[in-house]
C-alpha positions in Angstrom: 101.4 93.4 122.6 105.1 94.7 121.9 105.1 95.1 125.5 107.8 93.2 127.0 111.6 92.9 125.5 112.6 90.5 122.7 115.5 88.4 122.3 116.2 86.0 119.4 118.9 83.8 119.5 121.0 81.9 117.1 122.5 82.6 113.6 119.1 85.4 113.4 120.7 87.1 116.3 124.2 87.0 114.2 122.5 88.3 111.2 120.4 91.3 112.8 123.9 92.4 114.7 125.7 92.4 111.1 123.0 94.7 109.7 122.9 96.7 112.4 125.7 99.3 114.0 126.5 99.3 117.0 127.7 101.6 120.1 130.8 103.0 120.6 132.4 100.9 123.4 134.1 102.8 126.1 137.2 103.7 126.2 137.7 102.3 121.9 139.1 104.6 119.7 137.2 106.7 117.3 139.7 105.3 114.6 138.5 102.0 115.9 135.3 102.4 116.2 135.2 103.8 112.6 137.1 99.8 111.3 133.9 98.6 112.1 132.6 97.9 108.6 129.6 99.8 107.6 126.1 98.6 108.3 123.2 99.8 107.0 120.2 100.3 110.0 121.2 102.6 113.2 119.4 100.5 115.1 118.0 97.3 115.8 113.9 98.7 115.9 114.3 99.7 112.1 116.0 97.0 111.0 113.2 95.0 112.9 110.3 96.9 111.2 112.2 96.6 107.2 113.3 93.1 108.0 109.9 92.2 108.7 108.0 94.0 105.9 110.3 92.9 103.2 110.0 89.5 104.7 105.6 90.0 104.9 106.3 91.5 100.7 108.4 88.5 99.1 106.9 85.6 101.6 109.9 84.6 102.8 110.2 83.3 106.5 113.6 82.3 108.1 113.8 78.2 108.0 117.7 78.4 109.4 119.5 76.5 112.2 122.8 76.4 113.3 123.4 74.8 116.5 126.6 76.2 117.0 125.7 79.4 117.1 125.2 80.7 120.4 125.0 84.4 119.3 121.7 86.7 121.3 120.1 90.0 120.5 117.5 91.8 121.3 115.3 95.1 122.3 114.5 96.1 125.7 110.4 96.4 126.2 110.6 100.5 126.3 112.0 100.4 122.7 109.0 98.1 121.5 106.6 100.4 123.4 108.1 103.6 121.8 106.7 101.9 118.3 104.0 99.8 119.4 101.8 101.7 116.8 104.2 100.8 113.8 104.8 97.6 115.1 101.1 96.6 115.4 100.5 98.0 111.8 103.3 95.5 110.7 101.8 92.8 112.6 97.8 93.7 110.6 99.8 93.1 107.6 101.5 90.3 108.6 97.9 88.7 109.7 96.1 89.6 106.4 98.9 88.9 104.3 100.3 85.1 106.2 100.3 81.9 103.8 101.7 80.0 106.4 99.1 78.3 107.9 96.2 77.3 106.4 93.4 80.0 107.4 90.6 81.8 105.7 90.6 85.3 105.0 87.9 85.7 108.0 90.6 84.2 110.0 93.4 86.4 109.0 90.8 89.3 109.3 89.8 88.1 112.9 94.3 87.4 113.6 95.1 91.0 112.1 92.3 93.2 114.4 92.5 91.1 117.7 95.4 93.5 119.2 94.8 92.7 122.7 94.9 89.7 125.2 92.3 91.6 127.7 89.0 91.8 127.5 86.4 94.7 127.8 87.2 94.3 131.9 90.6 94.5 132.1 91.3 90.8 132.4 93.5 88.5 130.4 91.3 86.6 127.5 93.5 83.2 127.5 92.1 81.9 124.1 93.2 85.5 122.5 96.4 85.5 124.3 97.2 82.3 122.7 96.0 83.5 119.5 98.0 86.7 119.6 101.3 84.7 120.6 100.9 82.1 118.0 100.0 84.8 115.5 103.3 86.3 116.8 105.7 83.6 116.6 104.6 83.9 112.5 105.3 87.5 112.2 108.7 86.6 113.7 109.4 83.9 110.7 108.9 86.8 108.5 111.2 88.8 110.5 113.5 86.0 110.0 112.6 85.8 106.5 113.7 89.7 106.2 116.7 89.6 108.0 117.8 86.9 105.3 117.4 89.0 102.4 118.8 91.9 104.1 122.1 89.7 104.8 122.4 88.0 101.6 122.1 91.5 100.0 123.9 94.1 102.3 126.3 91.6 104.0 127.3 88.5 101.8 127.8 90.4 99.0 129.7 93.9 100.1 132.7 93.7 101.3 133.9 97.7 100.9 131.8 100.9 101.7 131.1 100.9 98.0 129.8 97.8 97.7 127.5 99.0 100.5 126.8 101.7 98.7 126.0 100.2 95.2 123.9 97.9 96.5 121.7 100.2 98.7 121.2 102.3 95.7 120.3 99.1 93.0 118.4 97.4 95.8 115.9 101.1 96.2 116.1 101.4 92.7 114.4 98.1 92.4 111.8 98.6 95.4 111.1 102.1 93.9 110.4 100.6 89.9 108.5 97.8 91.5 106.1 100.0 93.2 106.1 103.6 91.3 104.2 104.0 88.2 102.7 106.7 86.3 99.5 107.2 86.5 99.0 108.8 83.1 100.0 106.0 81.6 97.2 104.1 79.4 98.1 100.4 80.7 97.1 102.1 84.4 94.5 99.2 84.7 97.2 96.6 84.2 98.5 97.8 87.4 95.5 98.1 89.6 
């Protein structure tokens, strides 16, 4: 699992490379390199990991097509490896917290702890390899999902560094209020 590179094609390829910056190209000035308007992930791996998450936290998988679009990205297999142990956390909450299909919670239990396609032997397990790539392909939707809200919010509405700006700070402002509370406060067992 998270051991082989990942490409994704389409208007979700367009959409990670928006949120994401890129590398300098050689030989392009700094001044040009600079024009480039600003994103908000370094990289493609944390955009991967927040994309997914906020797309596991509001429910939200990617349902988009455009034909036309022609667009690819990706990460190369040693990236994935580097955060296999994140990633696979992602992926248990991904499995326990899926509506998409129509599973019991034994199921999403049994989907979020099955981590491997070999067995005690060393051998590949065919019925959990399929299980583990079909329970993939969902965690992708809510990467998908993710990379949505990250480009309504961070691309289709900022247009100068500011923007950027404002909206980063409303949008963690937000997160933070949804998920911080005091716990001196008498209503704590409305919370819990």
């Amino acid at each position: 699992m998270f051991d082989s590179d990942y490409k994704v094609s389409g208007i979700y390829a367009t959409y990670w490379k928006d949120l994401c910056k890129r590398q300098k190209r050689k030989g392009e000035s700094e001044d040009n390199y600079k024009k480039d308007h600003f994103k908000i992930f370094n990289n493609y791996m944390d955009c991967y990991m927040a994309a997914t998450v906020l797309g596991i936290k509001f429910g939200r998988t990617g349902k988009l097509v455009d034909k036309e679009n022609k667009d690819d990205a990706g990460m190369m297999a040693e990236i994935m490896n580097k955060r296999s142990d994140k990633l696979k956390y992602i992926y248990q909450l991904c499995m326990l917290f899926e509506k998409e299909r129509n599973i019991t919670e034994e199921e999403r239990l049994e989907n979020a702890f099955q981590l491997s396609e070999y067995n005690e032997n060393g051998e590949i397990n065919q019925e959990a390899a399929k299980k583990i790539s079909e329970n993939l392909k969902i965690m992708e939707l809510y990467f998908f999902g993710g990379l949505e809200i990250l480009h309504e919010e961070f691309v289709e509405k900022c247009i100068t560094d500011d923007d950027y700006l404002e909206r980063l700070y409303y949008f963690s402002k937000e997160y933070k209020e949804e998920f911080d509370f005091d716990d001196t406060d008498p209503d704590i067992d409305a919370y819990l």
